[in-house]
C-alpha positions, 0 to 999 in steps of 0.5 A, a space after each residue: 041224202 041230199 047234196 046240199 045236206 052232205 055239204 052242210 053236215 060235213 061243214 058242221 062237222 069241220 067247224 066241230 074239229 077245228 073247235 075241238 083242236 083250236 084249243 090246243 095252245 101254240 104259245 112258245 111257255 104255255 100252261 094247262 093249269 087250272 085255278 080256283 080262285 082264291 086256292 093254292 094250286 100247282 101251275 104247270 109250265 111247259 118250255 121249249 126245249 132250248 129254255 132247259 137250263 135257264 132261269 125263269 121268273 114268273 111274277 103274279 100279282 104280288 107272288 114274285 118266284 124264280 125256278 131254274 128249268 131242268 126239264 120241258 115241264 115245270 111245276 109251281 107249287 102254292 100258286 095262288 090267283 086270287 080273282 078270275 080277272 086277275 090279268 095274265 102272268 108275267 114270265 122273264 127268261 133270258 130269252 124275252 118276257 112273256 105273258 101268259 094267261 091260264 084259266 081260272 074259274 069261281 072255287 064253288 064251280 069245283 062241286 059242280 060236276 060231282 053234284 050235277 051226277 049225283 042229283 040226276 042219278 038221285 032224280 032219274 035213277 038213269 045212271 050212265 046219262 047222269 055220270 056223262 052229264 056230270 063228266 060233260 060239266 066238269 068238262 066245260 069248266 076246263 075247255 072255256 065254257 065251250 059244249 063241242 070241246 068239252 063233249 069230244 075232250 071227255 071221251 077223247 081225254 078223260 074217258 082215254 085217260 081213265 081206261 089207260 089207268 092199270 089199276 082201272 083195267 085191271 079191274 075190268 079184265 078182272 070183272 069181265 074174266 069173273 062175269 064169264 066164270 059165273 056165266 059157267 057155273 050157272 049154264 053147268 048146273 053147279 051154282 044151283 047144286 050150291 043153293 039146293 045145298 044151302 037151303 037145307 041148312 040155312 032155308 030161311 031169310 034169317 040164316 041167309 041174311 047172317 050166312 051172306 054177312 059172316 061170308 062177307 066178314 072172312 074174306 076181309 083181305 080186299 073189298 073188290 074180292 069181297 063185293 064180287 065174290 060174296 054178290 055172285 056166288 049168294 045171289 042165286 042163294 038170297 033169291 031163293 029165300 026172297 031176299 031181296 037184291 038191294 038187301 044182299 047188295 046192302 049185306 054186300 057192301 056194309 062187308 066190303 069197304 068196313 071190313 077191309 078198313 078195320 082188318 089187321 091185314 087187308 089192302 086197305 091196312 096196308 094202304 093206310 099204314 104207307 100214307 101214315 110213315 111219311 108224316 111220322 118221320 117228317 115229325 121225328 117219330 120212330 114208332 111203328 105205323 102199323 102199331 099206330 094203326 092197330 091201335 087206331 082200330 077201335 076208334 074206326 067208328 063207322 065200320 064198327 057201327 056198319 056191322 053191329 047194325 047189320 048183325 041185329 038187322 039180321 037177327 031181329 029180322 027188321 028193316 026201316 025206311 026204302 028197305 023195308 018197301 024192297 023187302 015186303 016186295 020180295 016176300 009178299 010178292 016175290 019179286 027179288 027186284 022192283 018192276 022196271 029196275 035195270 040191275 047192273 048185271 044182266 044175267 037174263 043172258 043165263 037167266 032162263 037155264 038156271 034152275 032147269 039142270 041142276 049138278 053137283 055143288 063141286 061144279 060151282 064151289 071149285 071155281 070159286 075156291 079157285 079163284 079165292 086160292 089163286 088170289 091169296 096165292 099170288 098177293 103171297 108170291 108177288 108180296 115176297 117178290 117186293 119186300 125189298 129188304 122188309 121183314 118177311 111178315 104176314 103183314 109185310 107180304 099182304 102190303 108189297 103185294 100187287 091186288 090188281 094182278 092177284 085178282 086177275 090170276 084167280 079170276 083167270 083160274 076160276 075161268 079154267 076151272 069152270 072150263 075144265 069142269 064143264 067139260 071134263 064132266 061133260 056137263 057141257 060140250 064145247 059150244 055150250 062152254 064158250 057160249 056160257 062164258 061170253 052170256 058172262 062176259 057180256 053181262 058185265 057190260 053195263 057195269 064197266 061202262 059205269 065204273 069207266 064213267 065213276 072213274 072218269 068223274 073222280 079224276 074230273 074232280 081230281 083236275 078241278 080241284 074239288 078235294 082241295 077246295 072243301 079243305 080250305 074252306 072248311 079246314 079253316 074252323 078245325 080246332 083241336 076240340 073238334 078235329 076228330 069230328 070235322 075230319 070225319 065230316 071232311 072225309 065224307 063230304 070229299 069221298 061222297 064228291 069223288 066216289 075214291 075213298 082211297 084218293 081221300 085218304 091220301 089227300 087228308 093223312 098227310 094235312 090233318 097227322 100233322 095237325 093232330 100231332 101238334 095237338 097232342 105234343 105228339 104223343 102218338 097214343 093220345 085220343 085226339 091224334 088216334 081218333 083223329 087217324 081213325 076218323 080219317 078211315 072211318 070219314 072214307 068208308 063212310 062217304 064211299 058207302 053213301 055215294 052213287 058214284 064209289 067204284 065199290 058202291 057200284 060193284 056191290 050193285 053189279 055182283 048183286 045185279 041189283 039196280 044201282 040206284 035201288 041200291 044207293 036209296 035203300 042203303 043211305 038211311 042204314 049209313 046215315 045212321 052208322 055215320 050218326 052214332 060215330 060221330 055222336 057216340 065216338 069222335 064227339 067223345 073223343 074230342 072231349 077225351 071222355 071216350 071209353 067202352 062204356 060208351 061203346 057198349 051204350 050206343 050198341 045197346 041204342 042200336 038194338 033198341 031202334 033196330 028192335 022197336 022202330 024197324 018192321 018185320 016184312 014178313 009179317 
């Protein structure tokens, strides 16, 4: 390279850094907070440190309010900008008057990330390009406008924060840990002994469907161990009966999220109980929220209609709509996956042996109870260990309990396991071994790098405020009449946007239990107040079942190695349809308090008939 253009690209790249760090505010108060207009937010101070103690005023508008500084970093609660001309803010402390400006930008620019990522994942089925772009949005809107800030600040800052996030990277050491264990088990001959196994007793796509799906409903403890266990250990399964992958993938998620919500003892219980305490004692309410809960359940209607569709999907043996395509594909022309797809999970790594050594099922099958034992296990040790004076009850266990580590102990044992076996039985020798466990690891990559991204997104849209914005402006119209129906629909829409069903369970539980109590005078067993619970959970699983962008979504995809897109396209008519009947045939019929199990037992009968006489055979 030329001296000149050494000279330049290194100016370039100066001009790039001072941008990036020109940024950074140097003003003795100063804030980080961003502003919908016209939407309480919380505004963010940050004090020298000599100013701790003193009493700051800060004046706005017409919004007067005065705080004493306990601690370098203050916050404001409800603080509201009402246009993005608004002038700076006035601050008084002992020391001097201050003015401050902070960013504000039009409320409907909150959408503007997650949609962005969406219709370009829809439009080009390129998934890491369209969650960056949307991420790269988002990022504009926070760094003034400013494409060099926003696109270093993305990495640098988002991407940073959301692998520093323990549960995140406990999830990734648990799928690269899980990728290397099957990596073994395909290299050793162990998962091909289960399928030649199964296929003496379920050698159809019928008995395959409903094996996969009653697999899915056992392990109702945790979704993420449900998508990752289910996928891989029935892929080689489903292919062999030329099940297609986005139809194991669909299997694979409508058993994951659905069933989780609606088990009595499960992650998601527990989660949802602990959101629900807080608003009951605020309200002077003694009832247990775990028996709230219980009730709760035949009310969650999105669930219940996910797995009765998937039951008669099965048992007819039809499918409609993009499934149908995926599934005449794979039986008339035996491709599992279309031309072109980019599945997720790359097993081409360990592709080419499956099939040529076969070995006794026990090879593949101990791994993998060892990952369920050790799993179970350890939600057992860990929730003892944090009951922390609660009764030492099933339910009490599961709900003290740490997933996170749980899972990465068994994915951890199921690893040695594979080791173990491998060798011990001489199946492989110790380059082989370490050589099946990396094609593994490795072919987990594309999948952490699109739930990085997933996650990088939902917490964009945590900082713009997205969640916050369609609360206000579509909570306005909610009336009692209609509550339990506009909750599922906010639900959905805020879990569609952030890809997190469990951030939109704890955004919505405390603003809309409070509501749905004052309704029905709180009267805890009234149809409204339940219904109204059950539309909270349902509206999550719903819109996390739908998005492109749900960390769930995207592991049905990776554990199925199923193109993500693929995946999305062909399952949204089955969850349009789930989301339809529960809000035609259960929260209208809520609102209306005529809800009963007639009702139920009539929209189970429609969904066979449509599922009966408007879905297609593949086969035929």
């Amino acid at each position: 390279m030329k001296p000149k253009k050494i000279r330049l690209s290194l100016l370039l790249a100066g001009l790039l850094i001072t941008a990036v760090y020109a940024a950074d505010d140097t003003e003795k108060i100063y804030s980080n907070s961003l502003f919908l207009t016209g939407i309480p937010g919380k505004l963010h101070l940050h004090i020298p440190a000599r100013m701790i103690g003193s009493e700051i005023k800060i004046r706005h508008q017409n919004q007067d309010f005065s705080l004493v500084a306990n601690e370098e970093t203050i916050t404001l609660e409800n603080f509201t900008i009402r246009s993005t001309d608004a002038g700076p803010i006035q601050i008084q402390t002992a020391t001097g008057n201050y003015q401050m400006a902070v960013r504000v930008i039009p409320g409907w620019m909150a959408l503007v990330p997650p949609i962005v990522a969406i219709m370009l994942a829809m439009i080009t089925r390129e998934m890491l390009m369209s969650l960056f772009i949307g991420i790269w949005s988002g990022a504009l809107l926070i760094y003034n406008y400013n494409p060099f800030v926003g696109f270093f600040r993305s990495f640098d800052t988002h991407v940073v924060r959301a692998l520093a996030d323990a549960e995140h990277a406990s999830i990734i050491i648990f799928t690269l840990l899980f990728g290397g264990m099957i990596g073994l088990i395909s290299k050793n001959g162990g998962m091909f002994g289960i399928v030649q196994a199964a296929l003496k007793y379920a050698g159809t796509r019928r008995k395959g469907q409903l094996i996969t799906s009653l697999m899915g409903c056992l392990i109702f403890f945790d979704d993420y161990s449900n998508s990752l266990l289910i996928g891989n250990t029935m892929r080689p399964f489903t292919d062999e009966v030329k099940l297609s992958r986005e139809k194991l993938a669909y299997i694979v998620d409508s058993t994951a999220a659905p069933v989780a919500n609606l088990a009595p003892i499960s992650t998601w219980s527990v989660f949802e109980i602990s959101l629900l305490a807080m608003p009951l004692t605020a309200a002077g309410i003694t009832a247990s929220p775990y028996v709230i809960f219980l009730k709760s359940i035949p009310y969650s209607f999105y669930g219940i209609y996910s797995l009765w569709l998937l039951l008669w999907l099965g048992l007819f043996r039809r499918d409609f709509g993009s499934m149908l395509k995926a599934e005449k594909r794979a039986v008339r022309e035996g491709k599992v996956i279309r031309d072109g797809a980019n599945p997720l999970m790359d097993d081409s790594g360990f592709a080419e042996e499956f099939g040529k050594v076969r070995s006794h099922w026990s090879n593949a099958l101990l791994p993998i109870m060892a990952v369920l034992t050790t799993t179970f296990i350890g939600l057992y040790i860990t929730g003892k260990q944090n009951l922390d004076g609660a009764d030492a009850t099933l339910q009490n266990i599961i709900g003290h309990s740490d997933s996170y580590a749980s899972l990465m102990w068994g994915a951890a044992m199921g690893c040695l396991t594979g080791i173990i076996l491998s060798l011990g039985r001489k199946l492989l020798n110790l380059r082989q071994t370490v050589d099946a466990w990396l094609s593994g690891v490795r072919s987990m990559t594309l999948a952490v790098l699109v739930l990085t991204l997933a996650w990088t997104l939902s917490g964009m849209c945590m900082e713009l405020q997205t969640a916050e914005y369609l609360i206000h402006h579509i909570g306005d119209h909610v009336n009692g009449f209609i509550l339990p129906i506009v909750t599922f629909i906010i639900a959905g829409l805020i879990s569609f946007s952030t890809g997190t069903s469990w951030g939109t369970m704890s955004i919505l539980v405390p603003l809309i239990i409070p509501i749905a109590l004052k309704i029905s005078g709180n009267d805890i067993d009234s149809l409204v107040f339940l219904g109204s619970f059950a539309a909270i959970m349902a509206g999550s699983t719903f819109g996390d079942h739908c998005s492109p962008i749900s960390d769930t979504t995207i592991l049905s995809s990776m554990a199925c190695a199923c193109d993500h897109i693929d995946h999305v396209r062909t399952q949204m008519p089955y969850a349009l349809l789930a989301g339809a009947f529960s809000i035609v045939f259960g929260f209208l019929f809520i609102g209306l308090g005529w809800y009963n199990i007639f009702v139920l037992l009539f929209a189970f009968a429609l969904i066979m008939a449509i599922v009966r006489f408007y879905g297609k055979d593949a086969e035929n």
